[in-house]
Every structure is written in C-alpha cells, then in structure tokens.
Backbone and ligand atoms as CSV (ligand in chain L), in Angstrom:
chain,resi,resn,atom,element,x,y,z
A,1,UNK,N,N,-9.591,9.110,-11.745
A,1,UNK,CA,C,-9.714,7.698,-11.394
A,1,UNK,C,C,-8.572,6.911,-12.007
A,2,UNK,N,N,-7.968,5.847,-11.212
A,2,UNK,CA,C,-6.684,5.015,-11.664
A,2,UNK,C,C,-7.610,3.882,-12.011
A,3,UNK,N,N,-7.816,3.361,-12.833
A,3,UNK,CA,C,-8.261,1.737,-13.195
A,3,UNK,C,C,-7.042,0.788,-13.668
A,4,UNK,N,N,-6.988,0.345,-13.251
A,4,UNK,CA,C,-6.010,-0.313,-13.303
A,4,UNK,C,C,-6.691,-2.216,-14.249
A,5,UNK,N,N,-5.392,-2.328,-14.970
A,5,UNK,CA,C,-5.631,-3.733,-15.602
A,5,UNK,C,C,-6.164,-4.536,-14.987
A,6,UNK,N,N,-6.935,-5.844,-15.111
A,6,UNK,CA,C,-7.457,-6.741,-14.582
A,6,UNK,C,C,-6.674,-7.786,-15.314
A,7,UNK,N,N,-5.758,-8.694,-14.663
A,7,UNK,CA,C,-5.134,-9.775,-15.069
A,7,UNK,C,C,-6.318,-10.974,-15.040
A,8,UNK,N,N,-6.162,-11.884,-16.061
A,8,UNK,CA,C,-7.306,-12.841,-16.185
A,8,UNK,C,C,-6.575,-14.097,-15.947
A,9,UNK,N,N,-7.207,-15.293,-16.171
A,9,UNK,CA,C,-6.443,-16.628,-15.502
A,9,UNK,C,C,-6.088,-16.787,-16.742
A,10,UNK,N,N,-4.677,-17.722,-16.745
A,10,UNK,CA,C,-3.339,-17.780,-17.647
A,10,UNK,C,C,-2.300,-16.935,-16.948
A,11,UNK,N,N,-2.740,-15.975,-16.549
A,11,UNK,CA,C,-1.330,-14.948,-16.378
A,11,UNK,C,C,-1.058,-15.380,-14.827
A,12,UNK,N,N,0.636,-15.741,-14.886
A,12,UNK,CA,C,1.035,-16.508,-13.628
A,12,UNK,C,C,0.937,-15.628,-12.567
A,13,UNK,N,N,1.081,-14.285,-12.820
A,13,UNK,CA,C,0.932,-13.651,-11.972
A,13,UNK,C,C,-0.319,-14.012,-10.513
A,14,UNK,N,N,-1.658,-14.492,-10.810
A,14,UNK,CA,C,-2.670,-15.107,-10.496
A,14,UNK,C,C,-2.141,-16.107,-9.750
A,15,UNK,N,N,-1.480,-17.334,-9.794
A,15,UNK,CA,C,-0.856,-18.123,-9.021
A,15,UNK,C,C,0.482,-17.636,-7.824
A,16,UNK,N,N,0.681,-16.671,-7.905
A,16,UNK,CA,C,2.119,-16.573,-6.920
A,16,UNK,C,C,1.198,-16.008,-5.151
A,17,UNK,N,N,2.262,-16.346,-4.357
A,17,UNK,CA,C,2.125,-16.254,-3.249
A,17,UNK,C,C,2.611,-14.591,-3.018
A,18,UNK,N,N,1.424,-13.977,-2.214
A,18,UNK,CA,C,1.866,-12.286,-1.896
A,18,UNK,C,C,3.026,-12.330,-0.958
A,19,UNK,N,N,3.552,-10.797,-0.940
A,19,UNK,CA,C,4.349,-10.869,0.122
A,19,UNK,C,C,3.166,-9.926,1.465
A,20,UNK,N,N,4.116,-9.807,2.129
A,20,UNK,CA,C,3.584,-8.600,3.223
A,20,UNK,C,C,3.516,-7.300,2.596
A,21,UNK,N,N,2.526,-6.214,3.005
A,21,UNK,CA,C,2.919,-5.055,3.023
A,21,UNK,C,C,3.607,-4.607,4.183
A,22,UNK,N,N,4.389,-3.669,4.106
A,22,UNK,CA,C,5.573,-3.277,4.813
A,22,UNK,C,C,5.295,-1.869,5.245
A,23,UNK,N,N,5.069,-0.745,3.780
A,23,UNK,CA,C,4.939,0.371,3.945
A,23,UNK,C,C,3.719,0.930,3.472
A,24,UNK,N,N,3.473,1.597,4.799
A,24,UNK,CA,C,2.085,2.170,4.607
A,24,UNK,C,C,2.311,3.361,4.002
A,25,UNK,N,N,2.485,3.673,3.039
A,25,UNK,CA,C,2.905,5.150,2.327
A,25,UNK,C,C,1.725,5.721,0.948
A,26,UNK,N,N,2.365,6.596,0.812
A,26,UNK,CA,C,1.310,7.074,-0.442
A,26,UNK,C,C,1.131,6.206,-1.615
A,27,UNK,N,N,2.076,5.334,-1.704
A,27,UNK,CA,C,1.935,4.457,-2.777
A,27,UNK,C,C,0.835,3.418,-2.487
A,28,UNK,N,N,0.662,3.039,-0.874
A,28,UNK,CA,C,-0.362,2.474,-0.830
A,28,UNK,C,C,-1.838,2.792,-0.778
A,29,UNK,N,N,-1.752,3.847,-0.626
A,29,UNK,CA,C,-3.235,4.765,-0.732
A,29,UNK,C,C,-3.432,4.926,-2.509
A,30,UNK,N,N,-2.697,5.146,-3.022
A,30,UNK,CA,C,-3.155,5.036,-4.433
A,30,UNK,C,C,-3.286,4.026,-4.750
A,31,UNK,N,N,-2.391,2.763,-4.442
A,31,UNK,CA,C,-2.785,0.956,-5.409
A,31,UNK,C,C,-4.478,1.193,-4.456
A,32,UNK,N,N,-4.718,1.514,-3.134
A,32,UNK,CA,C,-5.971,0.884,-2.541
A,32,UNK,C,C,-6.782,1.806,-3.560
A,33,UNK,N,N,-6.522,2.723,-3.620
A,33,UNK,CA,C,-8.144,3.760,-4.235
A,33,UNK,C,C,-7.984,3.708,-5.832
A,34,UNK,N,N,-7.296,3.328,-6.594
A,34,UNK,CA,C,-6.962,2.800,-8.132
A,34,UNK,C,C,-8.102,0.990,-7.722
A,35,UNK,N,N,-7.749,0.576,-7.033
A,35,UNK,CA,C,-8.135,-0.867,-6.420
A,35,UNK,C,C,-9.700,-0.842,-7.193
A,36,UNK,N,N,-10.101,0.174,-5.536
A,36,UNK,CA,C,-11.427,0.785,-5.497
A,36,UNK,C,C,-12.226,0.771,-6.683
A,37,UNK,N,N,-11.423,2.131,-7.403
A,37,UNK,CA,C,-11.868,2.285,-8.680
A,37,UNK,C,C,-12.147,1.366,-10.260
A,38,UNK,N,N,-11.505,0.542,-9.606
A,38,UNK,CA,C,-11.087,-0.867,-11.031
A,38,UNK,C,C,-12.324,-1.531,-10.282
A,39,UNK,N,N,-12.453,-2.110,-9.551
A,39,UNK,CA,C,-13.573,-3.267,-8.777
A,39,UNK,C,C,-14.768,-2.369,-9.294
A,40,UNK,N,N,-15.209,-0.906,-9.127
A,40,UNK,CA,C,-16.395,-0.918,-8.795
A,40,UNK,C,C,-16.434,-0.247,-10.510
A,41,UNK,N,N,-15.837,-0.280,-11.100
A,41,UNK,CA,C,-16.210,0.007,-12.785
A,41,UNK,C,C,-16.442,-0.966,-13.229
A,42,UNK,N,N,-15.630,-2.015,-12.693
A,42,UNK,CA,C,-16.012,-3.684,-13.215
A,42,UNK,C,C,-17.553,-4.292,-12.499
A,43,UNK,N,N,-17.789,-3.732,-11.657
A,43,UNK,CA,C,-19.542,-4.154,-10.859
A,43,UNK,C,C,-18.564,-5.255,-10.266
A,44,UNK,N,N,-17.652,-5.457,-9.586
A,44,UNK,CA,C,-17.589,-6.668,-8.908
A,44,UNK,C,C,-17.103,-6.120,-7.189
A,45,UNK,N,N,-17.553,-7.091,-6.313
A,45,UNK,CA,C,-17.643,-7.662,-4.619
A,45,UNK,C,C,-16.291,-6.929,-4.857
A,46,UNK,N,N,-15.211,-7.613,-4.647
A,46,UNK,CA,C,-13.974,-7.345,-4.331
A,46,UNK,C,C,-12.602,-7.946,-5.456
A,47,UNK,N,N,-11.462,-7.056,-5.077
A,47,UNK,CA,C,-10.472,-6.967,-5.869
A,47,UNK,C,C,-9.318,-7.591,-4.977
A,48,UNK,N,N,-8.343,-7.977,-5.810
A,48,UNK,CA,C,-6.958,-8.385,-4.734
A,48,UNK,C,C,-5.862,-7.957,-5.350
A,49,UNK,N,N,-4.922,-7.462,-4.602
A,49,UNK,CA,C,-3.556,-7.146,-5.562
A,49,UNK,C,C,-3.311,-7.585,-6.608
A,50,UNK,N,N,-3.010,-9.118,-6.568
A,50,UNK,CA,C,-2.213,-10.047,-7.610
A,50,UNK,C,C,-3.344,-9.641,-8.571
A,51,UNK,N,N,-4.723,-9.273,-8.672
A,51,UNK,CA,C,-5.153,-9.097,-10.362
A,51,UNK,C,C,-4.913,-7.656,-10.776
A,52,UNK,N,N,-4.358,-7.124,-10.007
A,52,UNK,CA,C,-3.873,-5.789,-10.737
A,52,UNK,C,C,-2.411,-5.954,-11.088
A,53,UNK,N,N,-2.073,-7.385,-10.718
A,53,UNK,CA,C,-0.397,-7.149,-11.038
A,53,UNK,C,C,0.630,-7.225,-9.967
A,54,UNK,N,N,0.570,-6.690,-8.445
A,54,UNK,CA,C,0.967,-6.638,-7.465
A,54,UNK,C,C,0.726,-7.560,-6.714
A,55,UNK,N,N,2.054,-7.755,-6.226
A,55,UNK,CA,C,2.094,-8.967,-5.312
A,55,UNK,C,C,2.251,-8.312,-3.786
A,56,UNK,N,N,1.430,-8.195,-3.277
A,56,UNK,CA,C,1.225,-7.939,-1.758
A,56,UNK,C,C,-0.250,-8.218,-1.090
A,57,UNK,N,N,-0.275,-8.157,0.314
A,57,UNK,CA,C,-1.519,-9.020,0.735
A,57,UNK,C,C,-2.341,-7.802,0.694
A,58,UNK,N,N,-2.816,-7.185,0.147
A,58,UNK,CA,C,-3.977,-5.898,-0.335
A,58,UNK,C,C,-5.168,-6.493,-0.488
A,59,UNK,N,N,-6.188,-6.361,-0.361
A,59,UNK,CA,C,-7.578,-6.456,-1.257
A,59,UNK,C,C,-8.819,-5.433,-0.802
A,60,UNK,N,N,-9.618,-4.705,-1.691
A,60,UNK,CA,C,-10.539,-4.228,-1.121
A,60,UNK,C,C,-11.781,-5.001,-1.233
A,61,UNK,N,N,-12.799,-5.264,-0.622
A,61,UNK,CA,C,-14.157,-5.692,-0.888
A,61,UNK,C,C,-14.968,-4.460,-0.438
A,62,UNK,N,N,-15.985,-4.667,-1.414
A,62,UNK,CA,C,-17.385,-3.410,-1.250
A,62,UNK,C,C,-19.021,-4.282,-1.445
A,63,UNK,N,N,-19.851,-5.228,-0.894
A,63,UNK,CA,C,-20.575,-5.798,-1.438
A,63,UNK,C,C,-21.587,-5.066,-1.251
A,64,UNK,N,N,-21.438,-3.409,-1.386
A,64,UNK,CA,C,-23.343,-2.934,-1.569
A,64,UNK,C,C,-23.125,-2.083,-2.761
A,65,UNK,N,N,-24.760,-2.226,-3.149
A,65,UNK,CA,C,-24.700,-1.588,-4.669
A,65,UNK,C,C,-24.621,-0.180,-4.215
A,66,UNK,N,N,-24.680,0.533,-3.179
A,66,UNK,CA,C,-24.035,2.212,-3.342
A,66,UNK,C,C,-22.766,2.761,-3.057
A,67,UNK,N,N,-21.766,1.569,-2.773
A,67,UNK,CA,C,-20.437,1.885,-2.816
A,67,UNK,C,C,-19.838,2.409,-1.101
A,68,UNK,N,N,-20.893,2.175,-0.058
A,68,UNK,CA,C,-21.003,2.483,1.178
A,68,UNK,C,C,-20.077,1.485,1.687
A,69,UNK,N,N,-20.230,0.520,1.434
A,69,UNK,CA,C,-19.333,-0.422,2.328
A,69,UNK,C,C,-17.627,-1.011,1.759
A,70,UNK,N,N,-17.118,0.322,2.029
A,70,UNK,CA,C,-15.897,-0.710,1.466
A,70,UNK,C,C,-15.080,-0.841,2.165
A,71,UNK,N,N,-14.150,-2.089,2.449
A,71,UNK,CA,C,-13.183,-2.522,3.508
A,71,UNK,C,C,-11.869,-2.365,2.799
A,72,UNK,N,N,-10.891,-1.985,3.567
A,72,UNK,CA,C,-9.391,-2.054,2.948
A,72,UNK,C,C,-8.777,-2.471,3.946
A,73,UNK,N,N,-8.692,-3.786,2.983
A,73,UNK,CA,C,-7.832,-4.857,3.679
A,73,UNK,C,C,-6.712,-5.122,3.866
A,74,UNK,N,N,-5.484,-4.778,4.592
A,74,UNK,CA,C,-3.862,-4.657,4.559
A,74,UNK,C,C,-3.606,-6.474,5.485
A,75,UNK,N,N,-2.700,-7.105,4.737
A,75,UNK,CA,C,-2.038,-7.918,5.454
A,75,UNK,C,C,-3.528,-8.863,6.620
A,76,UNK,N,N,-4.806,-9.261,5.339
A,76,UNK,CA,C,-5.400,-9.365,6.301
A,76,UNK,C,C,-5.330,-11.338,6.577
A,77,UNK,N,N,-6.279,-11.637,7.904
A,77,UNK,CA,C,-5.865,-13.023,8.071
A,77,UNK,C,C,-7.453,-13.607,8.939
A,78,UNK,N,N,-7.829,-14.735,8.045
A,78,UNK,CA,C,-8.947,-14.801,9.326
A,78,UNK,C,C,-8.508,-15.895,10.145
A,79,UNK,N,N,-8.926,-15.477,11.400
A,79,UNK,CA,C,-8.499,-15.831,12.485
A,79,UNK,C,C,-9.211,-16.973,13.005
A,80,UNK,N,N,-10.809,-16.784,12.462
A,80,UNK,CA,C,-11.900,-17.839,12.795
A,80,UNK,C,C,-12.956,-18.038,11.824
A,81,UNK,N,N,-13.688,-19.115,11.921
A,81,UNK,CA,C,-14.383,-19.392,11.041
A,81,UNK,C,C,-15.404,-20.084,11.385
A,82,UNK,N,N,-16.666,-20.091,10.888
A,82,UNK,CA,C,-17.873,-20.867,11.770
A,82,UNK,C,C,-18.976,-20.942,10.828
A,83,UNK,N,N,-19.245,-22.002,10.528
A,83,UNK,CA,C,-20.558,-22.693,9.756
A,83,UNK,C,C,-20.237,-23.007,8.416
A,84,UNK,N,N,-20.998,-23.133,7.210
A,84,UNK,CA,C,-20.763,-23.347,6.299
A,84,UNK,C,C,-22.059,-22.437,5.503
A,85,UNK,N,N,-21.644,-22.057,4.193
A,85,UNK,CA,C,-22.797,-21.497,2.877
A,85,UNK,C,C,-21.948,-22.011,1.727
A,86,UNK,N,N,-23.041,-22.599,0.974
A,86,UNK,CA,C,-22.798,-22.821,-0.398
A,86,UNK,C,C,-23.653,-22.188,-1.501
A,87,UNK,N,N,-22.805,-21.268,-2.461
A,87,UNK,CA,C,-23.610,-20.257,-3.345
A,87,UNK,C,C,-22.740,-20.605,-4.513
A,88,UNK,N,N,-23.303,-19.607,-5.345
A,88,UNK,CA,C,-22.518,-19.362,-6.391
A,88,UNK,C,C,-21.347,-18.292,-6.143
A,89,UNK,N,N,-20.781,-18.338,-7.349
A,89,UNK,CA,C,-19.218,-17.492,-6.662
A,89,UNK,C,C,-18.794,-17.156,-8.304
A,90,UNK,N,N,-18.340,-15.491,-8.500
A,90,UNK,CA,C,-17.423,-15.455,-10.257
A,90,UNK,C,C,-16.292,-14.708,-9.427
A,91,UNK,N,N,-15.663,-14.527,-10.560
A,91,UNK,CA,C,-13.861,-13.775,-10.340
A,91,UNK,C,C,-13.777,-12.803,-11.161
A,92,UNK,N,N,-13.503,-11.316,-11.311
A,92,UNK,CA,C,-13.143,-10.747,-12.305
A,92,UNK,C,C,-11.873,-11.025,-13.194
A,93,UNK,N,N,-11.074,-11.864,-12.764
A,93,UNK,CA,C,-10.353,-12.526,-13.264
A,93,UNK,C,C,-10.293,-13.681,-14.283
A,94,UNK,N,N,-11.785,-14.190,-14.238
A,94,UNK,CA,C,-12.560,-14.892,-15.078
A,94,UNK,C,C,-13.912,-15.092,-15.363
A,95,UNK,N,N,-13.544,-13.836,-16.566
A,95,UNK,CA,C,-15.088,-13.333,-16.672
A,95,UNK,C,C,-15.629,-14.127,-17.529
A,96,UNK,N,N,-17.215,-14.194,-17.050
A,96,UNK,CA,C,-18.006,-14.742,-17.708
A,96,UNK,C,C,-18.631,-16.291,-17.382
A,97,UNK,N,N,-17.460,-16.921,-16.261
A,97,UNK,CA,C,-17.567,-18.195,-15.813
A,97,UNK,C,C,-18.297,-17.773,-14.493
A,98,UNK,N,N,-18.799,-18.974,-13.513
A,98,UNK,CA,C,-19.447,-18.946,-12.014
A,98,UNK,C,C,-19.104,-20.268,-11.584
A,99,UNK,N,N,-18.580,-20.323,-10.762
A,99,UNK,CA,C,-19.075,-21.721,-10.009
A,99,UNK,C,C,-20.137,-21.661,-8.318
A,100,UNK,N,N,-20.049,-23.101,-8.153
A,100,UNK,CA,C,-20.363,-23.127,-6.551
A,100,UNK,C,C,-19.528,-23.212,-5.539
A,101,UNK,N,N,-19.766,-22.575,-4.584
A,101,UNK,CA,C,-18.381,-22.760,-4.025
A,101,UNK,C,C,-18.915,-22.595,-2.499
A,102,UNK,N,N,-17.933,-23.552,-1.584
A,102,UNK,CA,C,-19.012,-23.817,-0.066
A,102,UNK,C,C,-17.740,-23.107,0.458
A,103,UNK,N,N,-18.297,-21.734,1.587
A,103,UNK,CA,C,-17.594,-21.378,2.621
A,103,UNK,C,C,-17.707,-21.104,3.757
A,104,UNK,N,N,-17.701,-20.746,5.008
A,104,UNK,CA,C,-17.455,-20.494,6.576
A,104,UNK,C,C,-18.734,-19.697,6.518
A,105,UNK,N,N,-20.006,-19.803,7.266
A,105,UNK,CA,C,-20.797,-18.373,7.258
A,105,UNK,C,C,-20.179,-17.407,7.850
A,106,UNK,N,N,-19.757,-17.681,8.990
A,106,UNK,CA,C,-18.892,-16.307,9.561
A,106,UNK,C,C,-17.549,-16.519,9.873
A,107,UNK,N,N,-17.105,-15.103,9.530
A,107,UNK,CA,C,-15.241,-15.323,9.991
A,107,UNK,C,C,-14.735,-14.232,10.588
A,108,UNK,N,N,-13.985,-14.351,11.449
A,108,UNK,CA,C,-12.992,-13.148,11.842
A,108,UNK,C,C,-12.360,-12.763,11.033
A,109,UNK,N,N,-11.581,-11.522,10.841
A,109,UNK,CA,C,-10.607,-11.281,10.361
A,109,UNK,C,C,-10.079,-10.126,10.636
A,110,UNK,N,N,-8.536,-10.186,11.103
A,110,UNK,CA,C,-7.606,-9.745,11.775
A,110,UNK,C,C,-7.035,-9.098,10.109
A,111,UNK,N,N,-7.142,-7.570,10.502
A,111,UNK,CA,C,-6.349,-6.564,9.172
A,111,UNK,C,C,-5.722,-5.457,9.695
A,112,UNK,N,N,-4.898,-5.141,8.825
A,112,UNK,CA,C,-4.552,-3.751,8.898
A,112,UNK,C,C,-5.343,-2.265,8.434
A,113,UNK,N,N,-4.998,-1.278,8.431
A,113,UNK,CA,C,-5.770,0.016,7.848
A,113,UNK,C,C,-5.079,0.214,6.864
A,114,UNK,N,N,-5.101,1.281,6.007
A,114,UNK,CA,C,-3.913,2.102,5.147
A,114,UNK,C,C,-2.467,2.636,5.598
A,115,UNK,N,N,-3.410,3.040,7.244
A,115,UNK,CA,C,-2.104,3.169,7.624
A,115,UNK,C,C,-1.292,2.197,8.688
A,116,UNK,N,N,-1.488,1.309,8.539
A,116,UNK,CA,C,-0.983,0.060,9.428
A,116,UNK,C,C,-1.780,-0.200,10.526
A,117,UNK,N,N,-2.640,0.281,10.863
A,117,UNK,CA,C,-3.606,0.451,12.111
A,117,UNK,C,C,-4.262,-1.014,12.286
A,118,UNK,N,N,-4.278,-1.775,13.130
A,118,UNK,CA,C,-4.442,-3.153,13.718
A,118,UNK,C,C,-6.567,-3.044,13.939
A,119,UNK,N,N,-7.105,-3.966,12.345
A,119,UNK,CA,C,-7.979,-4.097,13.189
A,119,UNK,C,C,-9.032,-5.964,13.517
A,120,UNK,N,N,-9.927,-5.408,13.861
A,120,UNK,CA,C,-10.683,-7.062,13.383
A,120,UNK,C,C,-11.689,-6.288,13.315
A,121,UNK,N,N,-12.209,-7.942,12.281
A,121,UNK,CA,C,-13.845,-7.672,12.151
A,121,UNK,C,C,-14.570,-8.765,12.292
A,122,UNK,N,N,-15.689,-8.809,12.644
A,122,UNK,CA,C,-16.606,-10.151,12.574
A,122,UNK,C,C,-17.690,-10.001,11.493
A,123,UNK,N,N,-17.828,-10.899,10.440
A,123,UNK,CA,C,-18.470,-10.530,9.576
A,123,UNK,C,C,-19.440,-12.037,8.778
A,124,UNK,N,N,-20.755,-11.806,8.126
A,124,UNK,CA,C,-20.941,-13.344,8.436
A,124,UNK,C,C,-21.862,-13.588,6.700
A,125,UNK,N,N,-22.486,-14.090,5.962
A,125,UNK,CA,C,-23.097,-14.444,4.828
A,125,UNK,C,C,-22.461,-13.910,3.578
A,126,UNK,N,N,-22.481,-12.977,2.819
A,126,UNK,CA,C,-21.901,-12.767,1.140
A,126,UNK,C,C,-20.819,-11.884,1.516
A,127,UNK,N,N,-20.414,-11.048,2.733
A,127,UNK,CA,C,-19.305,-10.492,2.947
A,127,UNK,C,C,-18.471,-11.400,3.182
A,128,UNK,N,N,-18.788,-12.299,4.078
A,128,UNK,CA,C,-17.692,-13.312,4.523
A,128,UNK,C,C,-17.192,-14.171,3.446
A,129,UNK,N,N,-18.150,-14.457,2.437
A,129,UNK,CA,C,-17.620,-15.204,1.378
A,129,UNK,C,C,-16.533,-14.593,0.296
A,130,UNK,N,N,-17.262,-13.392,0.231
A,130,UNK,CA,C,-16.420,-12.378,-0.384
A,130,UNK,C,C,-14.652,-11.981,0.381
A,131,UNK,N,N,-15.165,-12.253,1.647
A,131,UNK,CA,C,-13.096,-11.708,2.170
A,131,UNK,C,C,-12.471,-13.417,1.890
A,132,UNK,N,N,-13.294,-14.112,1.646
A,132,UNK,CA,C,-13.139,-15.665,1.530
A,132,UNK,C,C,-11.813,-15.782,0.388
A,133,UNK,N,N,-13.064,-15.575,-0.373
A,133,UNK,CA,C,-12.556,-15.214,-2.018
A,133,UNK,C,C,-11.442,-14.363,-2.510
A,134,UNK,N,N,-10.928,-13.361,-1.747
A,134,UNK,CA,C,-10.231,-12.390,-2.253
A,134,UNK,C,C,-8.909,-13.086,-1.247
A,135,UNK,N,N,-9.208,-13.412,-0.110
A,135,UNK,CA,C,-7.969,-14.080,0.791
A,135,UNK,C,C,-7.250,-14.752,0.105
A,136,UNK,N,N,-7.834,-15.864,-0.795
A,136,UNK,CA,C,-7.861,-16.976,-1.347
A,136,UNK,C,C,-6.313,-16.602,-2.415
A,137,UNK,N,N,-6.898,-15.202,-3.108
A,137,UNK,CA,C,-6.074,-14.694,-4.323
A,137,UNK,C,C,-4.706,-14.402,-3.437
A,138,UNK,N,N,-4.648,-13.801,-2.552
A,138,UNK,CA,C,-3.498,-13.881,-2.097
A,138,UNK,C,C,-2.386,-15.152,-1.869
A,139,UNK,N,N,-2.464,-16.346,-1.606
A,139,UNK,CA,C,-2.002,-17.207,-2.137
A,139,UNK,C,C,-1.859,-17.825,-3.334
A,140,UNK,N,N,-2.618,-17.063,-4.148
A,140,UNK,CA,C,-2.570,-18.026,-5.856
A,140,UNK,C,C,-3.747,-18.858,-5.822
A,141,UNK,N,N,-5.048,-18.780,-4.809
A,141,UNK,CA,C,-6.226,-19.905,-4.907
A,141,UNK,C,C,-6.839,-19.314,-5.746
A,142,UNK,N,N,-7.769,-19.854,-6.845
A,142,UNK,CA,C,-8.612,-19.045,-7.356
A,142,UNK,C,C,-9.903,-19.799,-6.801
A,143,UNK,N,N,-11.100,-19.775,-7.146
A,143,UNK,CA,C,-12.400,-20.195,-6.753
A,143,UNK,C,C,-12.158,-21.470,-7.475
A,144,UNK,N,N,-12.077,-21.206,-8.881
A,144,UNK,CA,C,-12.561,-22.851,-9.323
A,144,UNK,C,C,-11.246,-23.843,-8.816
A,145,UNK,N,N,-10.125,-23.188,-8.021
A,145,UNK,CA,C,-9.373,-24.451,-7.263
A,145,UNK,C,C,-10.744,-25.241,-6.190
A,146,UNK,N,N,-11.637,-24.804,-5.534
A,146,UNK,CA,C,-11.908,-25.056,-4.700
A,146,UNK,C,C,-13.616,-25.208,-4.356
A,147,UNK,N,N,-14.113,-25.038,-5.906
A,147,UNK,CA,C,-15.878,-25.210,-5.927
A,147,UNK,C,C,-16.033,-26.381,-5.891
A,148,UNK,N,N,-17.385,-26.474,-5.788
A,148,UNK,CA,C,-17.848,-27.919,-5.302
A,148,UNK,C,C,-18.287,-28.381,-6.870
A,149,UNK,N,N,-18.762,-27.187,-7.861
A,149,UNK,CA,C,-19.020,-27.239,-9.495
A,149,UNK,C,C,-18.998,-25.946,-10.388
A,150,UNK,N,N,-18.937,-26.216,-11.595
A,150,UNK,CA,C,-18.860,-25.314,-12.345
A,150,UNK,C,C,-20.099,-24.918,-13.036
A,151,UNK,N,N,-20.708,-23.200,-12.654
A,151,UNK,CA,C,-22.184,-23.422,-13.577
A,151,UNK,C,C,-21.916,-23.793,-15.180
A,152,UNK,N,N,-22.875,-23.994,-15.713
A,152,UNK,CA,C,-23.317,-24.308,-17.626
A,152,UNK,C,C,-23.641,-22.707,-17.648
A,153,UNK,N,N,-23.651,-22.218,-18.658
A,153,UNK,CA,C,-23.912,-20.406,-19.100
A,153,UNK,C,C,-26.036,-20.421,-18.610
A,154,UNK,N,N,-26.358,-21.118,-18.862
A,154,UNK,CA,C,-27.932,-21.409,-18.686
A,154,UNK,C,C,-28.601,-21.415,-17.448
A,155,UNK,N,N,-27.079,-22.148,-16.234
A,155,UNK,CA,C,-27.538,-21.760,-14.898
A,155,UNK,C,C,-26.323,-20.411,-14.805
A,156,UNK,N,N,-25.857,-20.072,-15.325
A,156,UNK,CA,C,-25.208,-18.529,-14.855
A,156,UNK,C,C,-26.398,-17.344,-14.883
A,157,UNK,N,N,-27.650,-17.676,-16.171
A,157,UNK,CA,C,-27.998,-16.830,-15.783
A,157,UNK,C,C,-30.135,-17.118,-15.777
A,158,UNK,N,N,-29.923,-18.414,-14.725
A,158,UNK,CA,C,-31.150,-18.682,-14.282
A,158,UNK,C,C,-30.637,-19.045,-12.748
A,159,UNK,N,N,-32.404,-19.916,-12.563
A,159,UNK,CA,C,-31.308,-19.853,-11.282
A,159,UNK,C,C,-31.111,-21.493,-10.573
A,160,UNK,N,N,-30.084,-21.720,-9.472
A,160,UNK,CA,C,-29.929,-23.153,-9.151
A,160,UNK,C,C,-30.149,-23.234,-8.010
A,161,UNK,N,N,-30.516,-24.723,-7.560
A,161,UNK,CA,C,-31.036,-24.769,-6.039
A,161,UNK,C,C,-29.978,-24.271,-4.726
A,162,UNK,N,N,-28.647,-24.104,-5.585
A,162,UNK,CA,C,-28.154,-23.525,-4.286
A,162,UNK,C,C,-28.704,-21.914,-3.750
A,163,UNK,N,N,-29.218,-21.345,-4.931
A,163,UNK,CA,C,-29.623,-19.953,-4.546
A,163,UNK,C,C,-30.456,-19.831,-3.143
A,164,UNK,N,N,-31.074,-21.044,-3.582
A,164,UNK,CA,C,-32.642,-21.060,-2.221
A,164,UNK,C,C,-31.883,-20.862,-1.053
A,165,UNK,N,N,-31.041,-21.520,-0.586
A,165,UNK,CA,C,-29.934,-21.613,0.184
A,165,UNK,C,C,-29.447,-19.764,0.902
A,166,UNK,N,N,-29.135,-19.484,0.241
A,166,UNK,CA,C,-28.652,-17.865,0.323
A,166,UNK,C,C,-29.515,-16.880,1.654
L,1,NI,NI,NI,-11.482,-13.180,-7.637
C-alpha cells in the first residue's frame, strides 16, 4: 500500500489551481491506487490530488463503508446540476473541523478513466456532494470557502437540524 501524506490547510499547495492530466501512464495508476489507499486508511468520502501534493485534476471518491464504490476521477467536470442539500461536510485536510455546506442534489459529471476513456455519470444525494467537494479542491476551494457555518465540537459530534434534512 502507497499512503501517501495528507497536506492540511496552511500548506499553499491546497490553494493552487490543477493542471490537466495529460498522461494516462503507470504513474497515474499508482498516484490513483496510493490515492485509494490514503482516503480509505483515513475513513474519509474522497481524496483530491492537491492533498497529496499533486497538482492535477485527479480525485477518487468511495462513499460506502465496504470500499465497493469507488470512482476515479480523471480531468473530471460537472456538466449539470439540479436542486439543492444542505448537510454537514469535513475535509481530511482539516481534521477535526465540520461545517454546513449547501450543494446541487444531483449532478452530471463528465470524466475520464485511468486510461483516458471518456465517461459521464449521473449521480444525486452524499455522492454528489462528495464529487462537489473534491471538484472544489481542484481549484484551491476548500469547504469552509463556501459553508453556510461552521459546526462548535458539541454539534460535530451530536446532532443539528440540518441532519433531519439528509
Ligand atoms: Ni476535502
């Protein structure tokens, strides 16, 4: 297993804009499955390049607890977007914090494979928030650019009326 560092907020790296991936090569099959491996040792939804350090539009998301669902996301883009959910939302990038954060219930999104392979997906409630979130890192957004609030440690780990919501 590659685990790779988790950059936390301070490190500018977190703010820069990705580039494209270009080459679908072995180097990218290892940053994706090192990716893999860092997200799901950490228990978190999804990972994005820039917190491992790399600047390219990469991210994997996995949001089931048996490791069944995971997407690898190359150069991805959503295309559409429709409704709204407001939940809570953390970053492995900043652990220990949560906010609220309102996004699209469902979105397209137009990606690549590993190996450059053109696809879409339609996808709609904690996945969608989740490719939300990790999109986001690819430009330098983090969540708390863009929550509606920040939990207190007391609602991190009780619960708030946005949950009902969910
Ligand atoms: Ni994050």
């Amino acid at each position: 297993m590659g685990i790779r560092k988790i950059v936390e907020i301070g490190d500018e790296t977190l703010r820069k804009h990705c580039k494209p991936q270009e080459k679908f090569d072995r180097r990218l099959h290892i940053l994706l499955k090192d990716m893999a491996d860092t997200m799901y040792k950490a228990e978190g939804v999804g990972l994005a390049a820039p917190q491992v350090g790399i600047l390219r539009r990469v991210a994997v998301v996995d949001i089931t607890e048996d490791h069944s669902g995971r997407l690898e996301l190359v150069n991805p883009e959503i295309v559409e977007r429709d409704g709204s959910q407001t939940g809570r939302e953390g970053c492995l990038s900043l652990p220990g914090r949560q906010g609220v954060v309102t996004r699209p219930m469902k979105v397209k999104v137009k990606y690549q494979d590993r190996n450059g392979d053109a696809y879409e997906l339609e996808t709609e409630g904690f996945e969608a928030r989740a490719i939300c979130h990790e999109l986001d890192h690819l430009d330098g957004t983090l969540y708390i650019d863009v929550m509606d609030r920040e939990l207190s440690e007391e609602e991190i780990k009780g619960h708030i009326p946005e949950d009902d919501a969910q």
